[in-house]
VOLUMTOR-375532 format. One record per residue: z negated, x negated, y negated of N, C-alpha, C, CB in turn. Coordinates in steps of 0.05 Angstrom, whole numbers, padded with zeros to 5 digits, always signed. Glycine has a CB too. Example, Ala and Ser with C-alpha at 12.3 -4.5 7.8 and 13.67 -1.06 7.14 Angstrom:
# residues 2
-00156-00264+00114-00156-00246+00090-00156-00264+00066-00181-00226+00089 -00142-00257+00045-00143-00273+00021-00157-00258-00001-00114-00282+00012 
//
This chain:
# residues 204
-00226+00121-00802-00231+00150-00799-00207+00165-00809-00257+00159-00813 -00197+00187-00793-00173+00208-00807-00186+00229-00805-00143+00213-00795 -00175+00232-00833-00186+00268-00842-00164+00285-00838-00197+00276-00877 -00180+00308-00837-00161+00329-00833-00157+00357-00848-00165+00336-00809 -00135+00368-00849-00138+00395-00851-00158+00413-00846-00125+00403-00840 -00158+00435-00850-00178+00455-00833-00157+00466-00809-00192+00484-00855 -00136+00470-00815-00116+00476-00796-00103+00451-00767-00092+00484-00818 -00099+00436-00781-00105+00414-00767-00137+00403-00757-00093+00396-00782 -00156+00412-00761-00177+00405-00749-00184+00436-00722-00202+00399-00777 -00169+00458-00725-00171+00482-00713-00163+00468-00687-00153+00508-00726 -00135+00465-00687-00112+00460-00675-00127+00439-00652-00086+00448-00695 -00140+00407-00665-00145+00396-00652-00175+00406-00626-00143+00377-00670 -00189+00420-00643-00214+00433-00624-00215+00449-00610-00231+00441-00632 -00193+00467-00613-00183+00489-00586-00168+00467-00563-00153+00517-00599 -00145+00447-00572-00132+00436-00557-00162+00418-00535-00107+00418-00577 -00180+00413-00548-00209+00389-00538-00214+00409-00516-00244+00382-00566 -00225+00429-00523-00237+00442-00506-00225+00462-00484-00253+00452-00519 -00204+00459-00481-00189+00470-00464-00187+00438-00439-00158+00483-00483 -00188+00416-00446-00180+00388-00441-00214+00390-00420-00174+00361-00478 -00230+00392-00440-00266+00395-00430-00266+00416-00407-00292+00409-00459 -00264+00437-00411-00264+00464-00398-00249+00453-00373-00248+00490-00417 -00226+00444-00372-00212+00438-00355-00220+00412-00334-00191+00437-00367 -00244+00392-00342-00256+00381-00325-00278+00390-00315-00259+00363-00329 -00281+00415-00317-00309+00425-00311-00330+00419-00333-00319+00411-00284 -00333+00404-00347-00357+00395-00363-00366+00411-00387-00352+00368-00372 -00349+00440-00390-00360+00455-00411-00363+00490-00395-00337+00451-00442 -00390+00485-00372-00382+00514-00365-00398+00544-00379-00387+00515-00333 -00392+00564-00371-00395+00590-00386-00395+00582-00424-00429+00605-00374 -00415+00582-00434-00408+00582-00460-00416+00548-00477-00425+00610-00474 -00423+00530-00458-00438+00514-00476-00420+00493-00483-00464+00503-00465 -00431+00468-00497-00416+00457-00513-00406+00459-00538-00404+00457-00504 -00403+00449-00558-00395+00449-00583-00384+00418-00597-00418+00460-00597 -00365+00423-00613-00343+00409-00621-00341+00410-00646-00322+00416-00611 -00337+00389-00664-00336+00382-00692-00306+00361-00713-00365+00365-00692 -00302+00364-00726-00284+00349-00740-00294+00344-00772-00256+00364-00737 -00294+00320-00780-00295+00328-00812-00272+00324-00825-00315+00314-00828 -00269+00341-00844-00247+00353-00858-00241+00332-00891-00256+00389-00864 -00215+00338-00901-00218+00323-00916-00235+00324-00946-00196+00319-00917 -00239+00357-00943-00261+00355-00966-00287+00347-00974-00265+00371-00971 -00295+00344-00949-00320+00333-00932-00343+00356-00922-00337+00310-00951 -00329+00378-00917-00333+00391-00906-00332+00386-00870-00319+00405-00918 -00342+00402-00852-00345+00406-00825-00329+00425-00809-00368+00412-00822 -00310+00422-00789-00300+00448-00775-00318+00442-00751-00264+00450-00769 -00326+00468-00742-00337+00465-00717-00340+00496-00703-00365+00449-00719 -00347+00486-00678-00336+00506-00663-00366+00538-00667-00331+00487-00626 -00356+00559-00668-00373+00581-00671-00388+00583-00647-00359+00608-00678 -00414+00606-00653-00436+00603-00629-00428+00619-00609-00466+00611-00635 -00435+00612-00592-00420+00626-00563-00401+00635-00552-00425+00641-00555 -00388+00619-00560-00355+00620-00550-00346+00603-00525-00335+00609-00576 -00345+00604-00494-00324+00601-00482-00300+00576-00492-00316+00627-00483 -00305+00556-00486-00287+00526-00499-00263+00525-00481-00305+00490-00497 -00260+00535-00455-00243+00538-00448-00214+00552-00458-00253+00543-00435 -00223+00580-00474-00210+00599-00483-00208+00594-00521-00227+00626-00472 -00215+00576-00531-00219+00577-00554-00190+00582-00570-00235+00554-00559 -00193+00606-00591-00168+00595-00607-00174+00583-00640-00145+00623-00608 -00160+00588-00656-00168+00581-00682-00190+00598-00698-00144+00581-00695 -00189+00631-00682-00211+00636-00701-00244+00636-00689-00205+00664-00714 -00240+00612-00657-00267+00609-00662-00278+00587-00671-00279+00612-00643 -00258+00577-00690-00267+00547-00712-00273+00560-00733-00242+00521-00723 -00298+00550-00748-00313+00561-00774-00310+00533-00792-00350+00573-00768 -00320+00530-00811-00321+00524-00828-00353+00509-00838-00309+00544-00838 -00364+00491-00837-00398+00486-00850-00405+00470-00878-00415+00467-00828 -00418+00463-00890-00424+00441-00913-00443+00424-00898-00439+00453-00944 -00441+00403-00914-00462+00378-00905-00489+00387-00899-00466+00356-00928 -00496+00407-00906-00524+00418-00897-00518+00448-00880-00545+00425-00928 -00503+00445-00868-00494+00470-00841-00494+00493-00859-00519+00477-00808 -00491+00496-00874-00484+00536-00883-00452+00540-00880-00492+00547-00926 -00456+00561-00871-00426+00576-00858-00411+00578-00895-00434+00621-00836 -00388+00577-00881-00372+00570-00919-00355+00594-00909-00348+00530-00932 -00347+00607-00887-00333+00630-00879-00355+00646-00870-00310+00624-00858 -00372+00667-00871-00392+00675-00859-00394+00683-00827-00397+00692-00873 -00385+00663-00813-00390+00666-00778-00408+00641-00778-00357+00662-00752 -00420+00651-00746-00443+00636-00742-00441+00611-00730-00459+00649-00730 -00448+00588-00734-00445+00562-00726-00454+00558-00697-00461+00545-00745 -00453+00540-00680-00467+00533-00654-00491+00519-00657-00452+00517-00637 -00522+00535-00647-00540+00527-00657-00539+00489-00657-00562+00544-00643 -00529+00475-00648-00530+00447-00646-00516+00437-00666-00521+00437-00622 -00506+00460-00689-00488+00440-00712-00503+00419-00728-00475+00458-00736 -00539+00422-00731-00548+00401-00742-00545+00379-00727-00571+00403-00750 -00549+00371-00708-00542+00355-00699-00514+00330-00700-00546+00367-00686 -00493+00346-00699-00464+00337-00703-00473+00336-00742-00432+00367-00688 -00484+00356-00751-00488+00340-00780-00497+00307-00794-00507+00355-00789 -00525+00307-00769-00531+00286-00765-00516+00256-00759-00542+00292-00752 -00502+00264-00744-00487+00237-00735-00464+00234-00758-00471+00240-00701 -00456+00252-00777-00439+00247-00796-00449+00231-00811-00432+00266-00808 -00470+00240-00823-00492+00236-00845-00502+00194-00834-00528+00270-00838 -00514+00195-00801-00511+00165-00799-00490+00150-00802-00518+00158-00778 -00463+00158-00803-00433+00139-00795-00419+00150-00803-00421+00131-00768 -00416+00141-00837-00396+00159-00856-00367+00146-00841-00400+00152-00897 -00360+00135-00826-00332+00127-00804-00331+00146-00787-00333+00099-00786 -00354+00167-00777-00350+00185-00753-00341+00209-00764-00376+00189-00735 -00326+00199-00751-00289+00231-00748-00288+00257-00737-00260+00222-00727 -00310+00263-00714-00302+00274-00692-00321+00272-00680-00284+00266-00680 -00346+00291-00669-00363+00299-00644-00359+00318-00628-00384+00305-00650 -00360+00313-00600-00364+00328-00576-00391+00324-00562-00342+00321-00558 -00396+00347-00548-00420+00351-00544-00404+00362-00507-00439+00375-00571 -00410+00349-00485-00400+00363-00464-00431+00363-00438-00367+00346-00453 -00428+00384-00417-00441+00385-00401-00445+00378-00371-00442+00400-00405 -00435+00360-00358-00425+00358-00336-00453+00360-00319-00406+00334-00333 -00449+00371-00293-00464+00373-00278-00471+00340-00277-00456+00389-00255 -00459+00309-00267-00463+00286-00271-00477+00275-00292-00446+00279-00270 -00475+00286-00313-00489+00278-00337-00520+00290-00336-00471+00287-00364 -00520+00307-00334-00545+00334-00329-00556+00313-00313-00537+00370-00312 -00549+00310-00295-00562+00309-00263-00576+00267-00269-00522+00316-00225 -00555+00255-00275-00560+00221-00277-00588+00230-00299-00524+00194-00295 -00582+00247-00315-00611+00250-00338-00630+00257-00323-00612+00274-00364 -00638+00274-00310-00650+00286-00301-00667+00273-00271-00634+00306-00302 -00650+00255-00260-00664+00226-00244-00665+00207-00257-00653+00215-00222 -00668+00204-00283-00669+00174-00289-00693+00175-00310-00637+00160-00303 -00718+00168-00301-00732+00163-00323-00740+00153-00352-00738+00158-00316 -00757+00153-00365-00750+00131-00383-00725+00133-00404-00744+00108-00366 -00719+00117-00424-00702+00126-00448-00681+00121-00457-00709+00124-00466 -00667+00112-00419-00640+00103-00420-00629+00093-00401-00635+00088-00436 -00603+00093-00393-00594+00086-00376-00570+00063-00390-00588+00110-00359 -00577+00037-00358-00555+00009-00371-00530+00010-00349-00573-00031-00370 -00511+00014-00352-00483+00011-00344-00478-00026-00348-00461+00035-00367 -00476-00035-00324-00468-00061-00327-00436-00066-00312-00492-00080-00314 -00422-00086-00320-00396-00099-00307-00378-00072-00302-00403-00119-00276 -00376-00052-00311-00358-00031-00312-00333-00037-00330-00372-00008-00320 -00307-00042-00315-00282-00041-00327-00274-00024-00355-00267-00032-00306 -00293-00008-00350-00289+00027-00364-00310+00018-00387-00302+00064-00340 -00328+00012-00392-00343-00005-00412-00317-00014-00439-00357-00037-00392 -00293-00025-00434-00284-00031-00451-00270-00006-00473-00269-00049-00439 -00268+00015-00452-00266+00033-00473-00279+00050-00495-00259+00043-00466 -00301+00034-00497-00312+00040-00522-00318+00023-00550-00333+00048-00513 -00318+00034-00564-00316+00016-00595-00327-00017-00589-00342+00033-00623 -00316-00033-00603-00324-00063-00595-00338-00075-00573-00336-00070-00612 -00330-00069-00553-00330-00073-00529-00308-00094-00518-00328-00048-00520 -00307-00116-00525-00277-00130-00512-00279-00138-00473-00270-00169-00535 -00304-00134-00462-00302-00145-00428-00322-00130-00413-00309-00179-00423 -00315-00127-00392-00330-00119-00362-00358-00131-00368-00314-00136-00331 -00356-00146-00376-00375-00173-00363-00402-00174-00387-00352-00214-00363 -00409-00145-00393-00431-00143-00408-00449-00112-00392-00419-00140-00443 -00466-00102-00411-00485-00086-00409-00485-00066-00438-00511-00104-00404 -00485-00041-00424-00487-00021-00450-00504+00004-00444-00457-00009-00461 -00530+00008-00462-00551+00027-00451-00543+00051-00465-00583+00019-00458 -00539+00067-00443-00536+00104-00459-00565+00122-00461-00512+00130-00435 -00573+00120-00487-00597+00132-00494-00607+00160-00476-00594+00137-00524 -00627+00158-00482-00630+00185-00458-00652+00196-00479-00644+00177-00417 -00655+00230-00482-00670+00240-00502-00691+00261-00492-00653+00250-00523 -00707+00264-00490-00719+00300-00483-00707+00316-00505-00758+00306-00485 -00697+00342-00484-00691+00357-00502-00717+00374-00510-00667+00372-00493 -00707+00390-00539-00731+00409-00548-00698+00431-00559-00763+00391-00580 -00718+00448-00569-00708+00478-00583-00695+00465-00611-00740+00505-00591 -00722+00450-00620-00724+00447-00649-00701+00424-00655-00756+00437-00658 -00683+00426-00670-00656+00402-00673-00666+00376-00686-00627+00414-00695 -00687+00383-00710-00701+00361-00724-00722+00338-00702-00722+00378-00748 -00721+00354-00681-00740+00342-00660-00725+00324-00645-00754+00362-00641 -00711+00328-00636-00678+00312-00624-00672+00301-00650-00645+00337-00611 -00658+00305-00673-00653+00283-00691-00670+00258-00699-00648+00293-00713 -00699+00262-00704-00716+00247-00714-00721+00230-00688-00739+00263-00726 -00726+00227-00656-00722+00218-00640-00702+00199-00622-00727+00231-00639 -00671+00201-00638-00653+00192-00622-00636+00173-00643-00638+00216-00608 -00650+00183-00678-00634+00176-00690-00638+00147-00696-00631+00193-00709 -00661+00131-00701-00663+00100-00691-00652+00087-00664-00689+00094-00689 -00643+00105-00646-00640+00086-00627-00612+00078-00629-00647+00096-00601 -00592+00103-00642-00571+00094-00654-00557+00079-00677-00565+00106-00653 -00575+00072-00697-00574+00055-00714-00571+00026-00693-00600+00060-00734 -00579+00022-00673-00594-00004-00671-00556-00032-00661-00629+00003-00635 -00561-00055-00666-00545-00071-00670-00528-00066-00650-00553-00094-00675 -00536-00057-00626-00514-00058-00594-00516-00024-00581-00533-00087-00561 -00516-00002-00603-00516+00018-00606-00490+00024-00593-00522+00024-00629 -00482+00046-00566-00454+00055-00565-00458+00082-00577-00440+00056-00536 -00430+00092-00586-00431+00127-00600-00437+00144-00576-00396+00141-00617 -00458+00141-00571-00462+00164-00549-00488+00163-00538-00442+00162-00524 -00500+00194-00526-00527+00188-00515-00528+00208-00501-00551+00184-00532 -00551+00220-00487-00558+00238-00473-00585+00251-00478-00557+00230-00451 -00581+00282-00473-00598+00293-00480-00615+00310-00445-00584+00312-00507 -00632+00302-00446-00642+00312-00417-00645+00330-00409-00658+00307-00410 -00637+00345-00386-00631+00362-00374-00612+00384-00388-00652+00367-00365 -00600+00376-00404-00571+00390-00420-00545+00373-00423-00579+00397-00452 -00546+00349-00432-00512+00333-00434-00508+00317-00457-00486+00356-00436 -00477+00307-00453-00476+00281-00475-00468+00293-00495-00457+00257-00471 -00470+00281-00523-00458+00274-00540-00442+00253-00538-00470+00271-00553 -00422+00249-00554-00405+00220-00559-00381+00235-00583-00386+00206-00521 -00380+00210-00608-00369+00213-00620-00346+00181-00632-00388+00228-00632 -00330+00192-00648-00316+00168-00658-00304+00171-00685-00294+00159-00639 -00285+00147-00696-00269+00156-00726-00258+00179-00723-00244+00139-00737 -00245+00186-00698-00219+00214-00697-00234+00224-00685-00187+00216-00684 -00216+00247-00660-00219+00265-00634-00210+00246-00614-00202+00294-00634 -00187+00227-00625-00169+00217-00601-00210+00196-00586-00127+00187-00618 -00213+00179-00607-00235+00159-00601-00258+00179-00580-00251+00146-00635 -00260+00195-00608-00283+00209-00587-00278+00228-00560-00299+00228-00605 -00261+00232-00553-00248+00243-00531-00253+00222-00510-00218+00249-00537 -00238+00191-00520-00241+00178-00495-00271+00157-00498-00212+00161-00489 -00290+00161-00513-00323+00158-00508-00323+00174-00481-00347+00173-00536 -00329+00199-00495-00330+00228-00471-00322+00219-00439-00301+00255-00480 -00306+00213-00444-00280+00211-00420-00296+00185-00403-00241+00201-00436 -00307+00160-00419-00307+00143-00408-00341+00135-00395-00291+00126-00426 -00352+00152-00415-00380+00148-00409-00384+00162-00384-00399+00156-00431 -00373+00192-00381-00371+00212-00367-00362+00191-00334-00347+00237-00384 -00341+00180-00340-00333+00169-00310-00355+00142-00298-00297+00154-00314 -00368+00132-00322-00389+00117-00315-00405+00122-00294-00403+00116-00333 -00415+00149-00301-00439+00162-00296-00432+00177-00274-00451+00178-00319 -00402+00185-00271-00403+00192-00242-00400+00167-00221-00380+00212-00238 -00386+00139-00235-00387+00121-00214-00407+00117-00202-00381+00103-00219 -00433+00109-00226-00461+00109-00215-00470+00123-00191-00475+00118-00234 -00463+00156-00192-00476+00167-00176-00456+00159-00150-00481+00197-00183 -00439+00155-00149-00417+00149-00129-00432+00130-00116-00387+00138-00140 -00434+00109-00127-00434+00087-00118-00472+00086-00101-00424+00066-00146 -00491+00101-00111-00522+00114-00105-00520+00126-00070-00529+00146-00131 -00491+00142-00074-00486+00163-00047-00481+00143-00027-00457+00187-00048 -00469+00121-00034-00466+00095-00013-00490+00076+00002-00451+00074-00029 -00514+00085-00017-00530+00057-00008-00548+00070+00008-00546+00037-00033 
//
């Protein structure tokens, strides 16, 4: 895991979401973005802000229990990104993105997960060394309530063949890693999964 600045954690979450914004997967205001800092503090992105456009002062500041340490308002989903700190004192870095693909594979797929098998793109995620396996991306109902989504999703990621990433239904992924660079390309890779899937659905 690398820690960061607060300035260096600014830098890196405007640069994310301009990267997001720019594949389509963060449109009008949603999405939110996290770094932990070296004090062990949280940077993350403020509530309703546009990720496309972000600059440094829409990065705030949180404590391990989400209170604003600069008084701007957090993105209601910061417990969440708290959460995944709090499971994997190694996790560096959460993104939270929306793609219509992600939305949509949740939203036809029943049940509390979807299995990606023999995908090349499989290897790019944490201990993953070959094609030639199977990796299930959790699938969650969403609610309002964040404790309702944490208490629900948070065993399934503990579990021994756990990847950093899941889905929340009819809203979008999470995926996180040690840095931004890791968790960027979770994002990146789960994201192309899930459009191969549907790719490959439009064929049969």
């Amino acid at each position: 895991m690398t820690t960061l600045s607060f300035s260096q954690a600014q830098d890196e979450i405007v640069a994310v979401g301009r990267w997001l914004d720019g594949k389509g997967w963060a449109p009008a205001t949603s999405g939110n973005y996290s770094a932990r800092l070296e004090d062990g503090s949280i940077a993350v992105t403020v509530s309703g802000r546009h990720k496309g456009r972000l600059t440094r002062d829409d990065i705030m500041r949180v404590d391990v229990e989400g209170h604003a340490l600069d008084g701007k308002r957090p993105s209601a989903e910061t417990a969440l990104h708290l959460a995944l700190y709090r499971l994997f004192p190694t996790c560096g870095a959460v993104l939270h993105s929306h793609s219509p693909a992600a939305v949509g594979l949740s939203r036809a797929t029943p049940g509390a997960g979807y299995t990606f098998t023999g995908h090349e793109m499989l290897k790019a995620l944490p201990g993953i060394m070959t094609h030639e396996t199977s990796a299930v991306l959790p699938i969650v109902d969403n609610s309002q309530d964040m404790a309702v989504l944490d208490a629900a999703i948070a065993p399934r990621l503990l579990a021994q063949d756990a990847i950093p990433a899941y889905l929340i239904r009819s809203h979008g992924l999470y995926g996180w890693g040690q840095d931004m660079a890791e968790a960027e390309r979770v994002i990146e890779a789960v994201e192309w999964m899930i459009a191969a899937e549907l790719a490959e659905r439009s064929f049969q």
